[in-house]
NUFILUM-478538 format. One record per atom (N, C-alpha, C): residue in three letters; x, y, z. Coordinates in steps of 0.001 Angstrom, whole numbers, plus 500000, padded with zeros to 6 digits. Layout:
AlaXYZ...
***
This chain:
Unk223111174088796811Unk223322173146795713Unk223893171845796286Unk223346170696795713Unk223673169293796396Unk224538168818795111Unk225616168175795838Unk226145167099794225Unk226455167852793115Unk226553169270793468Unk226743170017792031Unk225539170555790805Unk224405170000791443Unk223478170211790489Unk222249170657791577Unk221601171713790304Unk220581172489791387Unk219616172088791866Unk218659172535792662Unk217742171777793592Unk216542172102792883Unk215696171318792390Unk214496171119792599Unk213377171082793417Unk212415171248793351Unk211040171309794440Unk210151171261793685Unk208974169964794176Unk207517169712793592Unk206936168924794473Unk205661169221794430Unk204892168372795006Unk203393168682794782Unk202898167664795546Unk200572167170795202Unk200061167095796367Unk199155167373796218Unk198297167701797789Unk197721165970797159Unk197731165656798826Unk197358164757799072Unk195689164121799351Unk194978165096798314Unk193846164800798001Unk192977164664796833Unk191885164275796466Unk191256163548796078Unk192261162076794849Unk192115161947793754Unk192633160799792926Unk193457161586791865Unk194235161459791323Unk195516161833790507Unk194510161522789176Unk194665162694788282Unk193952162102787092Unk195068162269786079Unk194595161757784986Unk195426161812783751Unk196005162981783273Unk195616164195783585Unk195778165419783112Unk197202165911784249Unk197129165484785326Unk198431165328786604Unk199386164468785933Unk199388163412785594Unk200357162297784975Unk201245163046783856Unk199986163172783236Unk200720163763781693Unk201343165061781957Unk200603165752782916Unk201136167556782909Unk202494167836783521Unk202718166618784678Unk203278166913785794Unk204167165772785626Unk203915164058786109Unk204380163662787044Unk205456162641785926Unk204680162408785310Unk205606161655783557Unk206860162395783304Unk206651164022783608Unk207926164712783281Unk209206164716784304Unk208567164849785220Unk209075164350786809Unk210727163228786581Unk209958162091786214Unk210881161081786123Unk212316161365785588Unk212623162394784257Unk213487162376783885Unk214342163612784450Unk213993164437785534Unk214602165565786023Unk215794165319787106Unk215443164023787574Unk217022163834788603Unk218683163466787729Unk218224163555787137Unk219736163332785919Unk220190164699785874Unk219375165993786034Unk219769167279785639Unk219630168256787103Unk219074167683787878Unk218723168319789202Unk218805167337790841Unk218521167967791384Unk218647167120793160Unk217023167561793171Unk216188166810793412Unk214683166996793355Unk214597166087794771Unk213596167122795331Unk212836167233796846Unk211304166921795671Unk210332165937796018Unk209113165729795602Unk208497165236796773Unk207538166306797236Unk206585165905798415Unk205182165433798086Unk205034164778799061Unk202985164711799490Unk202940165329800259Unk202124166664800040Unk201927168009800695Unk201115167722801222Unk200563167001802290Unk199950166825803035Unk199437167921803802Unk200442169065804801Unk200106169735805366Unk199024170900804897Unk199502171185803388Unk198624172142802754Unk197100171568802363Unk196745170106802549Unk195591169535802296Unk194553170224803294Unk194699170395804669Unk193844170302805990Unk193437171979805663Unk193837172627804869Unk192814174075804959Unk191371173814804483Unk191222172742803939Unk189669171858803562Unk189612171294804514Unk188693170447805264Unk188454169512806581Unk188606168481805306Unk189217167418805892Unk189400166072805247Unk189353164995806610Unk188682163736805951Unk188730162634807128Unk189916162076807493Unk190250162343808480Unk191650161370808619Unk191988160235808719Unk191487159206808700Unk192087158283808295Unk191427157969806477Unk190763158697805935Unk191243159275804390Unk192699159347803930Unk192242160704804352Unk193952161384804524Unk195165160761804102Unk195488159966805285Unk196776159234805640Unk196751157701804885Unk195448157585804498Unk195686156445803186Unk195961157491801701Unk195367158327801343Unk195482159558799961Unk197037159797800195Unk197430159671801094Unk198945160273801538Unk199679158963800902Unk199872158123802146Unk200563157122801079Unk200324156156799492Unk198820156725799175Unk198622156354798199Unk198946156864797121Unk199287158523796984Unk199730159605796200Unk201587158962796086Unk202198158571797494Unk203735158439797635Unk204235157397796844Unk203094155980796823Unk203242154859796079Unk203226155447794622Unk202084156252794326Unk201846156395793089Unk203221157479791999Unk204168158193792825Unk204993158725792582Unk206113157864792157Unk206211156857793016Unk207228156029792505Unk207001155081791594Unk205626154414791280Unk205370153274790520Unk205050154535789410Unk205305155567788952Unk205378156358787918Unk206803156564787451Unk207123156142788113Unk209486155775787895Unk209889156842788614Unk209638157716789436Unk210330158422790498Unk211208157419791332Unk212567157200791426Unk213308156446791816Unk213688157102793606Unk213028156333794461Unk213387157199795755Unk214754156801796015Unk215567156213795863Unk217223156561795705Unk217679157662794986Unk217074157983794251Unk217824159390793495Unk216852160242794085Unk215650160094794129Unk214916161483794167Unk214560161228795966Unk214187162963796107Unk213915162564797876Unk212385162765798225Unk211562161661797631Unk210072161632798220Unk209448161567799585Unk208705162362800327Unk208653162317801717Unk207418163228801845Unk206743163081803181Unk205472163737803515Unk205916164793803952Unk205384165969803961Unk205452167432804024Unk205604167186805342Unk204288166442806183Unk203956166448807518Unk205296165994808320Unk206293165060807786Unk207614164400808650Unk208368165543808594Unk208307166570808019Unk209483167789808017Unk209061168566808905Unk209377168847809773Unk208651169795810899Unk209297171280810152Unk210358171507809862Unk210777172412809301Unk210379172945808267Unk208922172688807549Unk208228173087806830Unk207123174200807512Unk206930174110808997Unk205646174683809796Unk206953176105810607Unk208049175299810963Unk208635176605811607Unk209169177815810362Unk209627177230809097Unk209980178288808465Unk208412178864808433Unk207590178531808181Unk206534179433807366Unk206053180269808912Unk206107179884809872Unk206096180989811022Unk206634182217811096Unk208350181927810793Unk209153182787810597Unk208633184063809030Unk208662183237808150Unk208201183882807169Unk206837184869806734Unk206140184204807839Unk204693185019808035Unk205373186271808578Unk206115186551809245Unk206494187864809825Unk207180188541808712Unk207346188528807835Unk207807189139806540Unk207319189121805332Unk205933188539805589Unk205059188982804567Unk203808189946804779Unk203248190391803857Unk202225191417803860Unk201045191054803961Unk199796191626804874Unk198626191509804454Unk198010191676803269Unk198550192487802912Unk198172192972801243Unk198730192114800210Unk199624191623800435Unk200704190445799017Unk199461189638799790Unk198907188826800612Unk197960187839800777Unk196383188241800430Unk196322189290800552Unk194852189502799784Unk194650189480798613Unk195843189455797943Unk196014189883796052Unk195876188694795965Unk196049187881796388Unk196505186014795966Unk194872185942795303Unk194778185115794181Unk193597185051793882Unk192993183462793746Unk194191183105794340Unk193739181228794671Unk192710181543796218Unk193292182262796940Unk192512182462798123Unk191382182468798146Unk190747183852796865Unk189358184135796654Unk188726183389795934Unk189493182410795213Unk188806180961794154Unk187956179924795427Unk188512179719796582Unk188907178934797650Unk187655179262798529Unk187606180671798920Unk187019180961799903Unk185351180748799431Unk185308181084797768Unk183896181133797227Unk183487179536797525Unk184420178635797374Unk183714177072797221Unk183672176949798594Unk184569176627799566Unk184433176771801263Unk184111178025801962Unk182801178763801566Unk182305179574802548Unk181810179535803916Unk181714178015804425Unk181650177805805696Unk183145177246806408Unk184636177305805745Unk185393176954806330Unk186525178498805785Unk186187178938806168Unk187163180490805633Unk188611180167806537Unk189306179738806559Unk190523179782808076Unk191411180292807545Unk191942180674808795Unk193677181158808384Unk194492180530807832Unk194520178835807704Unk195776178315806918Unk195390178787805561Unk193816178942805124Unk193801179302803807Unk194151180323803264Unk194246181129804145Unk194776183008803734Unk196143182461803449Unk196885181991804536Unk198324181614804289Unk199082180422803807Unk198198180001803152Unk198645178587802387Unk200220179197801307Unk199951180391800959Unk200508181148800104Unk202437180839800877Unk202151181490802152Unk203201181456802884Unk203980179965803327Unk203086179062803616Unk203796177842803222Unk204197177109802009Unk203675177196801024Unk204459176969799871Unk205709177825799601Unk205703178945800321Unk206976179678799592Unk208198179160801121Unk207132178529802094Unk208536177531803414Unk208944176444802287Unk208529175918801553Unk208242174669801088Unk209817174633800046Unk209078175606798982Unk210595176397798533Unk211394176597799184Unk211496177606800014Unk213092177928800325Unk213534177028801149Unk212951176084801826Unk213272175032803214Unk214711174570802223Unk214665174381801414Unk215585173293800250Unk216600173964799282Unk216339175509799321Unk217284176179798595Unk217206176027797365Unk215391175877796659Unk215367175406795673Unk215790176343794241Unk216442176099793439Unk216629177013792293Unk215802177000791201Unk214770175837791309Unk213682175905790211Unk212340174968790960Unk211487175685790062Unk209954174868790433Unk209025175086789740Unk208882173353789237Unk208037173340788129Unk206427173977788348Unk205665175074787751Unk204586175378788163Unk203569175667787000Unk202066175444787325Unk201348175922785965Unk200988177204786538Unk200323177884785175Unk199904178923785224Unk199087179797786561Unk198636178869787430Unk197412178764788217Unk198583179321789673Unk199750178655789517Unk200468178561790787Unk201608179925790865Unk201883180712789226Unk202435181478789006Unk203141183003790332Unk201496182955790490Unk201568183749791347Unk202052183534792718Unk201905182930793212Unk202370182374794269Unk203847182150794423Unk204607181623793301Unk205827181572793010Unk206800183128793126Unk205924183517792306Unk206539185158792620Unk206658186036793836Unk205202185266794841Unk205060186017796599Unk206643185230796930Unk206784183744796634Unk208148183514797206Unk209449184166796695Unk209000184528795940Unk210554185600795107Unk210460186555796004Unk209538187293796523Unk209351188530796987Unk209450188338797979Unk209563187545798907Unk209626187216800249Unk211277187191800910Unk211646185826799289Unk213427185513799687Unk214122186691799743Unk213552187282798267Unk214622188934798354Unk214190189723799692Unk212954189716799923Unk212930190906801273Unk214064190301802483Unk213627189158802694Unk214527188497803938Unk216235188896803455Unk216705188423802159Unk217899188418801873Unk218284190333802107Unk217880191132801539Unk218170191909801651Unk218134193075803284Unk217440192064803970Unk217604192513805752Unk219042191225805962Unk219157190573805852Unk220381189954807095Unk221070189105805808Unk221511189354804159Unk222263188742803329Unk221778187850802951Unk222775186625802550Unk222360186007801238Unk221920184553801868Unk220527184494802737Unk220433183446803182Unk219343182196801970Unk218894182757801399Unk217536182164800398Unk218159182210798915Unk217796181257798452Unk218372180325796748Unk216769181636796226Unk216932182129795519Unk215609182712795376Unk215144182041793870Unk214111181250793976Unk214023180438792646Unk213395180648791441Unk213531180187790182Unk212587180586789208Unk211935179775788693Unk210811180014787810Unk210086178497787318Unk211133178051786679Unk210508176384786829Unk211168175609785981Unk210277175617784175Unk212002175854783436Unk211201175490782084Unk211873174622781176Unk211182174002781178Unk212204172876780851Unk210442172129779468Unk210822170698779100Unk209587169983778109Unk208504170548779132Unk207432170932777995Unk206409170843778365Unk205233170042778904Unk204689170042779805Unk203548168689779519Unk202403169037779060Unk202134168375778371Unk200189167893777551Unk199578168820778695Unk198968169814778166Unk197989170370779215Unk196509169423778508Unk196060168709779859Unk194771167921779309Unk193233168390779736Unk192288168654778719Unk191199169311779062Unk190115168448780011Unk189211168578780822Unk188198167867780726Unk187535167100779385Unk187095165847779869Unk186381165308778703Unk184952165935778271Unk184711166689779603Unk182833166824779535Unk182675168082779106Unk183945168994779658Unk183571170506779372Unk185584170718778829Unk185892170870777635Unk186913171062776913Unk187567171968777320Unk186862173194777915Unk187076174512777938Unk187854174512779420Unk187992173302780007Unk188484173872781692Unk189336172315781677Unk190737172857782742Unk191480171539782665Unk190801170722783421Unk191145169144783115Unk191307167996784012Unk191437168087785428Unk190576167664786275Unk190748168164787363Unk190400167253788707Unk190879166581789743Unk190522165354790127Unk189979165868791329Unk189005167302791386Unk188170167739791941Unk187053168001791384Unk187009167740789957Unk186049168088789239Unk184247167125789704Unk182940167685790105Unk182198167029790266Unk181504166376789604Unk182064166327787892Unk181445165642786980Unk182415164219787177Unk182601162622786987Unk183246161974787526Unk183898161736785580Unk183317161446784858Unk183240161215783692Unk183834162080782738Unk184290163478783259Unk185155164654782920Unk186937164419782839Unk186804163433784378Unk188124163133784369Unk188834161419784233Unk190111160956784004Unk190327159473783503Unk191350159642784946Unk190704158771785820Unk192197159073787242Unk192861157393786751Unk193667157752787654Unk195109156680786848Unk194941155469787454Unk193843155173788163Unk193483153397788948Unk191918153145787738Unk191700154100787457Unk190667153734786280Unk190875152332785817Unk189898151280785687Unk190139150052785006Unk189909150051783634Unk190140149469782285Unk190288149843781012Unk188431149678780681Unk187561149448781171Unk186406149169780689Unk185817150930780878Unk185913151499782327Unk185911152510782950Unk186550153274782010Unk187483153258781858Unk188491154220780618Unk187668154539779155Unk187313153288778695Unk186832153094777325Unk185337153566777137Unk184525153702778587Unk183374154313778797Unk183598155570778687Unk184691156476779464Unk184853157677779707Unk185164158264778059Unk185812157800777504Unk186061158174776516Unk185149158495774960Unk184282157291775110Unk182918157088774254Unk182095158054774710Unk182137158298775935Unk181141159466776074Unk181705161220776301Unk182864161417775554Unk183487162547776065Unk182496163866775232Unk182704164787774758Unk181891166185774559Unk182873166342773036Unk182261165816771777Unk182826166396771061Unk182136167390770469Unk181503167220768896Unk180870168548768378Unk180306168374766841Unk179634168969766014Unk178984168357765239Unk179434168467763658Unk180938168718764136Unk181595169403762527Unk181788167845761591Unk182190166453762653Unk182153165582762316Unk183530165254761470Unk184844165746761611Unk186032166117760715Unk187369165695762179Unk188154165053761620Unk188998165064762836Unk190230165993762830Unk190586167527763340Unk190944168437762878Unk191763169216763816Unk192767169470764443Unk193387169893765320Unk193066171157765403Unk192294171943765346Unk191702173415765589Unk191248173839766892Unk190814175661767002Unk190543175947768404Unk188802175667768100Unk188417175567766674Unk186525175833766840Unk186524173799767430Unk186705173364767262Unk186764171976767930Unk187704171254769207Unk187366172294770403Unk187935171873771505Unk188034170497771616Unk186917169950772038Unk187001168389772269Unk187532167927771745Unk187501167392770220Unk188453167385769467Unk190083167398769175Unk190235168330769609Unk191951168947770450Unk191813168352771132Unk191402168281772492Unk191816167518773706Unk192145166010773214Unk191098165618772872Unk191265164164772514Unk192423163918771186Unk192698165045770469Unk194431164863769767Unk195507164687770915Unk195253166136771626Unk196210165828772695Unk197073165082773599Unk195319164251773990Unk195853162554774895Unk196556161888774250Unk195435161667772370Unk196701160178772008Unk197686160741771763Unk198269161957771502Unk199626162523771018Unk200893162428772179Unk199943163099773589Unk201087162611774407Unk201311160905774965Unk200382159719774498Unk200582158584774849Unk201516158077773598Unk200982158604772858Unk201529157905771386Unk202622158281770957Unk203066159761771067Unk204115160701770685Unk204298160884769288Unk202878160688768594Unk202529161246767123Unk201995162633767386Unk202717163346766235Unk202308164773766221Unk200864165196765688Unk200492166170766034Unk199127166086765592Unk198520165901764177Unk199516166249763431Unk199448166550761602Unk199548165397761874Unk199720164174762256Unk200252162332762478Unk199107161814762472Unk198384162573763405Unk197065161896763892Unk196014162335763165Unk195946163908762886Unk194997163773761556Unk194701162991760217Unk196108162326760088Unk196415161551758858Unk195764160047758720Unk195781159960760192Unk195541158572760831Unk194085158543761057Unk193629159243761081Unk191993159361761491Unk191032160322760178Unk191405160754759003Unk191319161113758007Unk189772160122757328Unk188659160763757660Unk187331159995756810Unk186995158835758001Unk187503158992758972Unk187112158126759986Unk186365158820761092Unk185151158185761546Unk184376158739762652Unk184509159095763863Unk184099159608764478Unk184380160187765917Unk184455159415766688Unk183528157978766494Unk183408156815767729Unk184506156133767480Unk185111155382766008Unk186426155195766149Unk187604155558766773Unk187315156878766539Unk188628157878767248Unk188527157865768603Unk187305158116769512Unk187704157922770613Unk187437156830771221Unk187124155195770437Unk187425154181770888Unk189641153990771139Unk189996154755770165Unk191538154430769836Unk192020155332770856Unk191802156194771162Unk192024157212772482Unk191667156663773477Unk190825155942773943Unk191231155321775013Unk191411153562775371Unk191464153183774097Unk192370152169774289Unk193872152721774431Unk194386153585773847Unk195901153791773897Unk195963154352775328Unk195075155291775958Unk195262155718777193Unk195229154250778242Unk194674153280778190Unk194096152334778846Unk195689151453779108Unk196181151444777698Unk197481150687777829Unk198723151415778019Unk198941152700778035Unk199695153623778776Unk199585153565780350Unk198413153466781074Unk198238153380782311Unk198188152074783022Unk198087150692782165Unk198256149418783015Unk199516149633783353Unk200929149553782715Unk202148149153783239Unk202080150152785285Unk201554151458784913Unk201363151798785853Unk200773151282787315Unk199347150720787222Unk198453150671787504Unk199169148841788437Unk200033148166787776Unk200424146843788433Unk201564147152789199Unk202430148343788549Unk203221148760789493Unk202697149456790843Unk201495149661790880Unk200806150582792006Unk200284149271792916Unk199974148145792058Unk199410146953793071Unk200547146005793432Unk201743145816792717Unk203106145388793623Unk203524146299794934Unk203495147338794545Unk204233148405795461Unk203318148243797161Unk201368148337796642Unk200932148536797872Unk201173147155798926Unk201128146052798117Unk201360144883798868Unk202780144739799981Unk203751145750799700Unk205589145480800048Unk205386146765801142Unk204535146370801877Unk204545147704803036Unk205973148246804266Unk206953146750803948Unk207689147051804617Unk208700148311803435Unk208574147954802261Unk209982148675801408Unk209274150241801477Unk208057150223801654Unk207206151604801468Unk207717152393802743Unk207556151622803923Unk207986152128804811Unk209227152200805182Unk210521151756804537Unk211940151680804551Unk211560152934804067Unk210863153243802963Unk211241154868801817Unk210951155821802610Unk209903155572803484Unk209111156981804228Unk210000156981804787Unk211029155921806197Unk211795156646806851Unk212749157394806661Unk213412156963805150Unk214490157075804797Unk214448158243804309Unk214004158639803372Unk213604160184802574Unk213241161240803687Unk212205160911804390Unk212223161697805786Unk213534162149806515Unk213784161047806828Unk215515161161807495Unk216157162671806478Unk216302162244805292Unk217260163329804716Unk216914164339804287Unk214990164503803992Unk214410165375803695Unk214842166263804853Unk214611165896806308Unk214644166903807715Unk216596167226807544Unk217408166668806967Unk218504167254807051Unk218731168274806610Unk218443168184804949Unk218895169534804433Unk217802170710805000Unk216576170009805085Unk215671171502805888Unk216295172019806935Unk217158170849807976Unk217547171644809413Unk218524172309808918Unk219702172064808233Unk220510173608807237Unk219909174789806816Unk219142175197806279Unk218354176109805996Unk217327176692807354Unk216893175874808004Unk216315176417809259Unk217119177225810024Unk218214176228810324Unk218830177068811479Unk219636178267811638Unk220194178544809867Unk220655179464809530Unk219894180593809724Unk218532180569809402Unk217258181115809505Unk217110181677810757Unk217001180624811576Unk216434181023812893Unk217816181922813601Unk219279181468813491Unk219977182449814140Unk220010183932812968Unk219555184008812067Unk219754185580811586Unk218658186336812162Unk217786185896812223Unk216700186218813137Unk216353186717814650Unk217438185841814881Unk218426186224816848Unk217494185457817783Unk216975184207817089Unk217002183254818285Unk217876182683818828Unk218209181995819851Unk218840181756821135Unk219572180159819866Unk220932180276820170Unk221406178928819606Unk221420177896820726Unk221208176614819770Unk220777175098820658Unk221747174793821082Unk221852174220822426Unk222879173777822986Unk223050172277823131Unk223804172059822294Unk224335170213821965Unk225091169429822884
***
């Protein structure tokens, strides 16, 4: 525990474009958690490369994800934003930790077998054990909560099962954490197919609204989203699309849905999702100029990387080294 208040842990792989359904689900909620917590927020970089990615991609998606964290009001004075990759103590715990996990807890993982079906020509070992570095990722920090969706659940729990095994061979070295539950965020559907979230892997491009979208781009995506032929604007499950598109303006607008039915009552579908993404369009400029001040100030970007780095590798080397001597490696000589 830092400062008295418990530790946090989150972070985004540092690939493809952040869409609206990330903003709203995730990163919007983000902002208001350092008042109640000590929050570690990475660009997980390291967990990106179990896909082949281009590198000098990469390392622009990297700092482009880091900018985009903060011009979302992540304050890197309060919060500690930093690349997975500057913590070296992210690669030695999960070494250590591979020796205390199971072949079998890694075959159950069912992100693995989601993974392996789309990259059948890149099957590797970081992907079997991606599992095992997220749960270094956790404990590196002693985290006591972590915000996760449904998808990541499991994985959260291999790290429960991991801290207690370790804790219960050599004591009470691991914070063993639980989800965070705290406001919810807008879970946001695809526009094209209702039925599956937002997804800034998705190969339909027009499915998803990513957050550099320009408002013309926005107002297209939206006119053409997947509604349905009831023709009624109705917060129900027989009108997915429908829902989704309550959803967005509800979390931009913060009208409840009975609000928005009221408001759109004998009015057409093209109206409605002209007003859905104009409101999305002007929710995301304030963003979107803060993302084009920020990239221009390469020196303050790079004051943050060193700086967060710097303290990110501190509290990890606490937790490492405790690690590594219960373990009965050889102590460093200073």
């Amino acid at each position: 525990m830092l400062n008295d208040k418990k530790v946090l842990y989150s972070g985004m792989q540092a690939t493809g474009k952040l869409t609206l359904g990330n903003y709203l689900g995730a990163l919007k909620n983000w902002v208001t958690l350092n008042e109640e917590y000590e929050c570690f927020f990475s660009v997980v970089d390291m967990h990106s490369i179990t896909v082949r990615q281009n590198p000098t991609e990469l390392r622009k998606k990297a700092r482009d994800l880091l900018i985009l964290y903060i011009a979302a009001g992540l304050d890197p004075k309060k919060n500690c934003i930093y690349y997975q990759s500057h913590v070296s103590g992210h690669a030695e715990l999960m070494w250590i930790l591979n020796c205390y996990t199971y072949m079998g807890e890694l075959n159950r993982m069912t992100q693995f077998k989601d993974k392996s079906r789309k990259n059948e020509d890149n099957i590797n070992a970081g992907l079997f054990t991606y599992p095992v570095l997220m749960a270094a990722d956790i404990l590196l920090f002693q985290s006591d909560v972590v915000p996760v969706g449904a998808d990541q659940m499991q994985h959260l729990e291999l790290t429960r099962d991991i801290a207690e095994r370790f804790n219960k061979l050599y004591g009470d070295v691991f914070t063993v954490p639980e989800a965070y539950i705290g406001k919810t965020g807008a879970r946001i559907m695809s526009l094209q197919n209702p039925e599956k979230k937002m997804s800034k892997s998705d190969e339909n491009p027009n499915g998803s609204i990513y957050l550099l979208d320009d408002t013309d781009t926005i107002i297209r995506k939206f006119k053409r989203a997947v509604t349905d032929s009831y023709s009624e604007i109705l917060y129900r499950d027989e009108q997915p699309g429908i829902k989704n598109l309550i959803d967005i303006y509800s979390a931009v607008t913060n009208k409840t849905p009975g609000e928005i039915e009221k408001e759109f009552d004998g009015k057409g579908y093209g109206e409605f999702k002209l007003a859905v993404g104009e409101a999305v369009a002007s929710t995301l400029k304030p963003l979107q100029d803060r993302v084009a001040e920020l990239s221009k100030d390469k020196a303050y970007i790079d004051s943050i990387i060193k700086e967060n780095a710097e303290k990110a590798n501190y509290f990890a080397t606490k937790t490492l080294r405790k690690v590594q001597r219960k373990v009965g490696f050889p102590d460093r000589i200073r």
